[in-house]
N, C-alpha and C positions, 0 to 999 in steps of 0.2 A: 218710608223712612228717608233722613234725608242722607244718603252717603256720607256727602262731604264733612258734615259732623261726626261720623264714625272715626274721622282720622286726626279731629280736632282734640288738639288738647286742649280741655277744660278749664284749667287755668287759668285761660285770658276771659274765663266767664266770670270768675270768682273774686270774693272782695280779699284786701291784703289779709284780714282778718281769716278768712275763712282758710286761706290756703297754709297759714299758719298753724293752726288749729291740725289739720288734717296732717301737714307734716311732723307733727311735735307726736306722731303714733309710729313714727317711725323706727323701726329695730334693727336688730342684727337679722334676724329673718322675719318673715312678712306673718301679718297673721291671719288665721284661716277662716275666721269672719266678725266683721267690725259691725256693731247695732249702730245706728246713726239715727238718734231717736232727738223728735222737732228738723225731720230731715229735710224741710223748706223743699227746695226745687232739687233736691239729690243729688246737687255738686260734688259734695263732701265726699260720700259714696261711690262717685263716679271717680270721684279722682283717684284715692284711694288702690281701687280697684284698679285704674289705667295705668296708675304710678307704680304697681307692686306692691306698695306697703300692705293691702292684706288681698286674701285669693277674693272673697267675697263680702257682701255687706248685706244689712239688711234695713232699707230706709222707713223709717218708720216716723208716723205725724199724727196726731190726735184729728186734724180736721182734714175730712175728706178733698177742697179743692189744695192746697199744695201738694198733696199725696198722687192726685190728677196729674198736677206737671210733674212730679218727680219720676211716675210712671212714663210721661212721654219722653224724658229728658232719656230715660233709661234706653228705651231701646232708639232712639234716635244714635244712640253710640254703641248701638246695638251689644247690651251688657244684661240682657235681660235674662241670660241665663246665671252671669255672676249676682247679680242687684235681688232679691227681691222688695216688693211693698208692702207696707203693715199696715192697719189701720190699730194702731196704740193711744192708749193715755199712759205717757211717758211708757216705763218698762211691763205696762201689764202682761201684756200678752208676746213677751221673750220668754220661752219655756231656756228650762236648764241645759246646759249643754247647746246651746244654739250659736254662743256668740263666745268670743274671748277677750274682744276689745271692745273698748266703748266711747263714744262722742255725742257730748251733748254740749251744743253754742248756743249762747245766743239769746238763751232765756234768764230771767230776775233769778238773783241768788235763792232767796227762799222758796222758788217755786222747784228748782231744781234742788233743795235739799228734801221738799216733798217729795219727789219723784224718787230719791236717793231712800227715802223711808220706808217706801212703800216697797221697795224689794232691795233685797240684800245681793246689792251686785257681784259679793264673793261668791254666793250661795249659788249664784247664777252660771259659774265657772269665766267671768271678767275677771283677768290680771291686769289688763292695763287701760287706764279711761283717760281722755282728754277730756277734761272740762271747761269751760270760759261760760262764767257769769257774768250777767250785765250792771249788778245792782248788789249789794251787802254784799260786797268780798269779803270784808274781813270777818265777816259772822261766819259766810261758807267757809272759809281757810277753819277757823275754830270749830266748826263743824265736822270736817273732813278729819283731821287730827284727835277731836275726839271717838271719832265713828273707828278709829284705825286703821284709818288710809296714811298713805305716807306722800309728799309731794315731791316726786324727785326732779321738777324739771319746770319751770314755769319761764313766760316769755311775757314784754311789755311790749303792747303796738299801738302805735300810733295810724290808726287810719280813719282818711277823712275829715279830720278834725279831733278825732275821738282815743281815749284813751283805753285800752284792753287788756287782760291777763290772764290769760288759755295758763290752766298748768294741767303735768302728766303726771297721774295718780297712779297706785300700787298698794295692794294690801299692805300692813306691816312686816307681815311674814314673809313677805316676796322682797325685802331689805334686807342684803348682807351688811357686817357690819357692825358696830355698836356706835361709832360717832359718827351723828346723821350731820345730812348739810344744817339743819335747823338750830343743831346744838352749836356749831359752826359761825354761824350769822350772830346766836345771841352773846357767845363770847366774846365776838369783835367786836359788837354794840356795847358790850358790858365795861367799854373802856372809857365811855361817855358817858355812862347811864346807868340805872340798874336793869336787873335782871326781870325784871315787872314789865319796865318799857322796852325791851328789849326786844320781849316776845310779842307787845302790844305792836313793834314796829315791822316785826316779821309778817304776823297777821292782816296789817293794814295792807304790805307792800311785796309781801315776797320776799322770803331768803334767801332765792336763788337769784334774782336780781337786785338784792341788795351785796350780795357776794358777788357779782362780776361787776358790780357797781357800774349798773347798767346807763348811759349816757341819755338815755329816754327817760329814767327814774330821774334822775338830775331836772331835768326836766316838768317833769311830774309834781315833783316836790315842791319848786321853785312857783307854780304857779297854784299851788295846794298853797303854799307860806303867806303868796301875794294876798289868797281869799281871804285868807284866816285874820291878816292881820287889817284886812275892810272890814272884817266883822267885828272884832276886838275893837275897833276906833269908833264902831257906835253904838258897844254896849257898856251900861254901868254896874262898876263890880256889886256895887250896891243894894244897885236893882234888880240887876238879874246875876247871881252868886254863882248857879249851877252850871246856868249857857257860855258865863265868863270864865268858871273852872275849867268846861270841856274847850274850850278853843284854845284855852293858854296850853292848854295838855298835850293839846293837836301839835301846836303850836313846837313846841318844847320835842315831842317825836320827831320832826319835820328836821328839827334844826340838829339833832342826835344823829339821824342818817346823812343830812348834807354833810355832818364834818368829815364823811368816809370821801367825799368827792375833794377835799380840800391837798 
């Protein structure tokens, strides 16, 4: 083992994304073991675990060589009595009662609503999941919402070049309350807009970062509006009716959210 890693914090291994991710599980008390399922090289878990945020983890990867480093990484920080490694396809093999939080980065929207299918992460005793999708946000947001999860916390990062949105899930019933942030977001939108695109704009972007009127969504937007309006200058409404529908549409959301920045 190498010592000196024993005392390193992890952190300076990890991309901005990830360390986002892993913070945004953060509580009033730590929790008593996080699934970190597609656990790559076991950062997350390591961290996790170094930071306090939970007592234990349990890293788990469908293919056996990242599952390899994440086992070396583990006890190289010698955590191998907190950490264990799984060999999973997404959540199969989390029995009940094993885990209470959950992290899942990194993978395509619809592969992680697969994985969300295949086992009922309430059923599981999961109260609180970090998830960040790489691909169809706005179907998983719609997803999520329908399945009855609630998003009470989502974050926009810019790293690398690249744009990302980790949000922190919660059954419905784990929500005090009756006026959610989401109800929230669409009323303020509803001053612009109606109530249709409202929710279409919460879906695409977050109402939790449309409600701090986050300065990276500004951003986001602004270079979403740039594409939109390249595409629109070389399509014909004529020709093509549906593709020129949806971009004016985009189009029209895009400019609904900016007037919050204004």
């Amino acid at each position: 083992m190498n010592d000196e890693r024993t005392f390193d914090d992890v952190a300076s291994r990890m991309s901005l994304r990830l360390r986002t991710v892993a913070d945004m599980l953060k509580g009033d008390t730590s929790h008593k073991c996080t699934a970190d399922v597609g656990c790559d090289h076991g950062y997350v878990s390591i961290y996790l675990v170094q930071n306090g945020i939970s007592d234990s983890a349990i890293a788990m990867d469908v293919r056996k060589g990242p599952l390899a480093m994440a086992e070396n990484n583990i006890k190289d920080y010698a955590l191998t009595g907190e950490i264990k490694v799984r060999l999973s396809d997404g959540l199969t093999e989390l029995s009940e009662g094993e885990a209470d939080s959950l992290v899942i980065a990194g993978m395509g929207g619809k592969l992680m609503i697969s994985i969300l299918d295949k086992k009922d992460i309430a059923a599981l005793g999961i109260r609180t999941a970090v998830l960040q999708p790489q691909s169809d946000i706005c179907l998983f947001r719609e997803y999520l919402r329908d399945k009855g999860f609630v998003i009470i916390d989502e974050r926009i990062i810019l790293d690398e070049g690249k744009y990302y949105f980790p949000m922190k899930v919660v059954p419905r019933d784990g929500v005090s309350g009756s006026f959610s942030d989401l109800e929230e977001a669409i009323a303020l939108l509803t001053g612009v807009c109606d109530r249709e695109m409202a929710l279409k704009a919460c879906n695409l972007y977050g109402e939790h970062n449309i409600l701090r009127r986050d300065p990276l969504l500004r951003d986001f937007l602004l270079h979403g509006q740039e594409v939109d309006l390249a595409i629109l200058q070389g399509l014909s409404e004529k020709e093509h009716p549906e593709r020129y529908l949806e971009v004016k549409n985009s189009l029209d959301i895009i400019s609904a959210v900016l007037t919050l920045f204004d």
